[in-house]
C-alpha positions as CSV (number, residue, x, y, z in Angstrom):
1,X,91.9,120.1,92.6
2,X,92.4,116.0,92.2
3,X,90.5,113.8,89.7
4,X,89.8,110.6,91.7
5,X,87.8,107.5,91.0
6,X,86.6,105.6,93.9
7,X,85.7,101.8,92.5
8,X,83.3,100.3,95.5
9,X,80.6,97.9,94.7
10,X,78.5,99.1,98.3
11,X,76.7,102.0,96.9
12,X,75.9,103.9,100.5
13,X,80.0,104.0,101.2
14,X,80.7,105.2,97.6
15,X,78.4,107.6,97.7
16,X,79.3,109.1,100.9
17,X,83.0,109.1,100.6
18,X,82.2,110.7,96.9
19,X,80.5,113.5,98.8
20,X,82.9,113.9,101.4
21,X,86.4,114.1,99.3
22,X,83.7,116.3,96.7
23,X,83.4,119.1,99.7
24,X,87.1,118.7,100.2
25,X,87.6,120.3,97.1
26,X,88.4,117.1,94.6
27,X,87.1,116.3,91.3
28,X,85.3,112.9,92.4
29,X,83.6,110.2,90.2
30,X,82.7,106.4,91.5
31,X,82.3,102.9,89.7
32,X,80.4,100.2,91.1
33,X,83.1,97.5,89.0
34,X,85.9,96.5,87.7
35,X,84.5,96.5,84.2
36,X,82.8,100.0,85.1
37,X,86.1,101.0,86.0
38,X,88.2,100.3,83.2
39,X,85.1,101.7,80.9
40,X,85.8,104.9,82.7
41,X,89.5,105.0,82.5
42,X,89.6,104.3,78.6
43,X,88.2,108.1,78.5
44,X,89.6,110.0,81.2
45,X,92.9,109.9,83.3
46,X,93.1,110.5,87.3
47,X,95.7,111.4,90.0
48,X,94.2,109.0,92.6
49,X,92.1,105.2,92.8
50,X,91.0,104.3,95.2
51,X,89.7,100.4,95.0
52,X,88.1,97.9,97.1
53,X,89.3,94.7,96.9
54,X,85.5,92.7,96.7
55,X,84.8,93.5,93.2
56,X,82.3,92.3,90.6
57,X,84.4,91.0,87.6
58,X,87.7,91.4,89.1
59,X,89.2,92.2,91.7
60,X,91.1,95.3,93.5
61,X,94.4,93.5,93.3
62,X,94.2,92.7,89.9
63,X,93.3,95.7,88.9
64,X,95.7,97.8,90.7
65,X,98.6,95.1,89.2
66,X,97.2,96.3,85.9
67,X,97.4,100.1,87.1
68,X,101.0,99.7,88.0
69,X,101.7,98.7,85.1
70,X,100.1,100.4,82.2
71,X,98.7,103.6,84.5
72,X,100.6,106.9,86.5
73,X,97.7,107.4,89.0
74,X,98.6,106.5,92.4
75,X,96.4,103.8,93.8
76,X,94.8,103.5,97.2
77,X,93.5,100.5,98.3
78,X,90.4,100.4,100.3
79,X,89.8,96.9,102.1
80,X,88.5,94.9,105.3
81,X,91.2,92.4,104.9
82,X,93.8,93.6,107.3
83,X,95.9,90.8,107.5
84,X,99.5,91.4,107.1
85,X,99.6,89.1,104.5
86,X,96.7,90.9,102.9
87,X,98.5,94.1,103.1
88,X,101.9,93.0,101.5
89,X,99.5,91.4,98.6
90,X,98.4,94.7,98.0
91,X,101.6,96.6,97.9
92,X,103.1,93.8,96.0
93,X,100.0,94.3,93.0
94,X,100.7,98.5,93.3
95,X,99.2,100.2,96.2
96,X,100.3,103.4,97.0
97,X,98.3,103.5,100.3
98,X,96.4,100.0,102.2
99,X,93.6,100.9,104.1
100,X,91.4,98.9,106.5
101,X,87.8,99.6,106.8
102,X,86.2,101.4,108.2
103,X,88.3,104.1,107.2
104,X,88.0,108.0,108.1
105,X,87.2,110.2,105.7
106,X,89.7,112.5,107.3
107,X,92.5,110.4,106.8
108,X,91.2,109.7,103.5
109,X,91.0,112.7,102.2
110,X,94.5,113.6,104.1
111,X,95.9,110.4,101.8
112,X,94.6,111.8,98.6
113,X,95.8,115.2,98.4
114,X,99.1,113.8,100.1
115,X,99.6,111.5,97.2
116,X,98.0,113.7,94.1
117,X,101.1,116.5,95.1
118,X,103.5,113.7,94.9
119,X,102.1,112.8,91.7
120,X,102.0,116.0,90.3
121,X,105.5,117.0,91.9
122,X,107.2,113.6,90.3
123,X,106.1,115.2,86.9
124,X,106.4,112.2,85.4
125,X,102.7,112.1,82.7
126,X,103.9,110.8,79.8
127,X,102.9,112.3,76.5
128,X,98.9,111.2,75.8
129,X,100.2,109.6,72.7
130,X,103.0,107.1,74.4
131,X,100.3,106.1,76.4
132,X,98.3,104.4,73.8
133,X,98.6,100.8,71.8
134,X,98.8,101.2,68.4
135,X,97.0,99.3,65.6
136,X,98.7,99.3,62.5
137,X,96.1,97.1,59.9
138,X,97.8,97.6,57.0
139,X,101.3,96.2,58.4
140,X,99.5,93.5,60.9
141,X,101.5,94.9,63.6
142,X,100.2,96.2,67.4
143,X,102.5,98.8,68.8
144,X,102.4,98.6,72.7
145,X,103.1,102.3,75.0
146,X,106.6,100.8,75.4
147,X,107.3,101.3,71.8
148,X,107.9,97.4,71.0
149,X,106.2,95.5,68.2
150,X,104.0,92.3,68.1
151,X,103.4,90.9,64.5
152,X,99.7,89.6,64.3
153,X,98.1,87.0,62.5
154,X,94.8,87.9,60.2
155,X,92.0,86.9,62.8
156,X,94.5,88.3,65.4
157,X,94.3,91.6,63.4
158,X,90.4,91.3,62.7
159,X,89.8,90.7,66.5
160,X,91.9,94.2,67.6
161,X,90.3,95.9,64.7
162,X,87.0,95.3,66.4
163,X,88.5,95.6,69.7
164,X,89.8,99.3,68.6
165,X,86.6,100.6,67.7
166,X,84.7,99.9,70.5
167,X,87.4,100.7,73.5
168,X,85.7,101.1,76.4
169,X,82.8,99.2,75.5
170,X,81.9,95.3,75.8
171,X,82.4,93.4,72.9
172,X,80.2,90.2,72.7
173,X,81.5,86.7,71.6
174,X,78.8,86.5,68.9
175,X,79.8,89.5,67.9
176,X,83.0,89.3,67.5
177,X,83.1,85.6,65.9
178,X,81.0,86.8,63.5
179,X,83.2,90.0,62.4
180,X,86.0,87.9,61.9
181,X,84.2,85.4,59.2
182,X,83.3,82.6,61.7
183,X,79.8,82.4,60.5
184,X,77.4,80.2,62.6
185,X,79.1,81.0,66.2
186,X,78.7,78.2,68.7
187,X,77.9,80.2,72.0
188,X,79.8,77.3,74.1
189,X,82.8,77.4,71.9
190,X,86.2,77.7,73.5
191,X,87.8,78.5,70.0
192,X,87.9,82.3,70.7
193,X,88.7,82.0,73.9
194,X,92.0,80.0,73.6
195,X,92.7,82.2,70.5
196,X,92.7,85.4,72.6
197,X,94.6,83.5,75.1
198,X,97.6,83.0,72.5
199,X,97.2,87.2,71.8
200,X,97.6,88.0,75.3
201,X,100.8,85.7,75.4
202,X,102.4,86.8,72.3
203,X,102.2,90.2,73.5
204,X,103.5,89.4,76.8
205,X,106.5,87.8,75.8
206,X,107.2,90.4,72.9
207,X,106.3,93.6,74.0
208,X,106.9,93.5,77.9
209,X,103.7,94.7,78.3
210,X,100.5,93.0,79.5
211,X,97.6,93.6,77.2
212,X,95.0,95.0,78.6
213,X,91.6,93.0,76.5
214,X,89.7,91.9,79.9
215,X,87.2,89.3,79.4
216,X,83.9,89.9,80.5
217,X,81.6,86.6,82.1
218,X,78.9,85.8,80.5
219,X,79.5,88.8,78.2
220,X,82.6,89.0,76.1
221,X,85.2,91.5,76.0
222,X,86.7,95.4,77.0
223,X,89.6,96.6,75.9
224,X,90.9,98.9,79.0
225,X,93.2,101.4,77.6
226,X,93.4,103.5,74.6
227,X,94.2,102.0,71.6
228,X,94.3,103.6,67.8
229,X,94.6,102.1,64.7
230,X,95.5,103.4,60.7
């Protein structure tokens, strides 16, 4: 049996391709976004995504680009662009698989336990713990899966702090502005915006790694991995 996540935004399909792969024997969950997604994944891993590529929040190319990067699962994307353009964008951002809609449910299900053995026969899970970013408050440091450093500034530090205790979960601006000693917060203030688009660079260029704090519209912010601090 396969754990699989199917992130589609039309309820109907979701729900029918859940119930279809479900009969075929699967462990099978859906998400209706990105952001639903990512909550999802902070808790629990799976062999196969499948992803559209019309998402709320972000889309299915992004997030399989972020898969390929930080995640093992093999990725399926699930799309009515059929372009060949569109299809070497998605194998370019990490799919395993491109299909165009309207896509059978036999193939599909052929495609998922196809991939899942070739996931489980690679072997290739890394241990749970070199998985996660590490928060070290004592040091100011962030440890990334890859094992390099990043040396953090105090707000930079206050803002993972929060970040880590809450993975999984949205973050507001208010929230957070105030947890780092910002006092009155300004609701259209840029500051912590452009603050946490320095993090994400200093991490990029030091670690390798991309850092996986998604910012939410209109909401604030999710961490989408697992992350531990001591």
């Amino acid at each position: 049996m396969s754990k699989v996540i199917i992130v589609e935004d039309d309820i109907e399909l979701r729900d029918s391709l859940i119930d279809y792969l479900s009969e075929c024997g699967h462990d099978v969950q859906g998400a209706g976004s990105a952001i639903e997604f990512y909550q999802t994944l902070a808790r629990e891993d799976f062999d196969v995504v499948i992803l559209d590529v019309n998402l709320p929040h972000y889309d299915g190319l992004s997030v399989a680009a972020h898969l390929s990067e930080s995640n093992d699962a093999a990725i399926i994307v699930m799309t009515v662009q059929g372009a060949i353009e569109d299809r070497v964008r998605g194998y370019k951002a990490g799919a395993d698989l491109y299909m165009v809609k309207p896509v059978d449910c036999e193939e599909l299900a052929a495609a998922v336990l196809a991939l899942a053995k070739k996931r489980r026969r690679s072997d290739r899970t890394p241990e749970p713990s070199s998985l996660s970013w590490r928060l070290n408050l004592s040091e100011f440091q962030l440890t990334a899966p890859s094992g390099r450093c990043v040396d953090l500034t105090r707000n930079e530090v206050r803002v993972m702090e929060l970040i880590a205790a809450q993975a999984g979960a949205i973050v507001s601006r208010i929230e957070l502005m105030q947890f780092i000693g910002k006092g009155v917060v300004d609701p259209d203030s840029r500051a912590l915006d452009a603050a946490i688009s320095r993090l994400r660079s200093k991490v990029q260029s030091e670690c390798g790694m991309t850092l996986p704090l998604q910012t939410v519209q209109n909401a604030g912010f999710v961490f989408a991995g697992d992350i531990r601090s001591a």
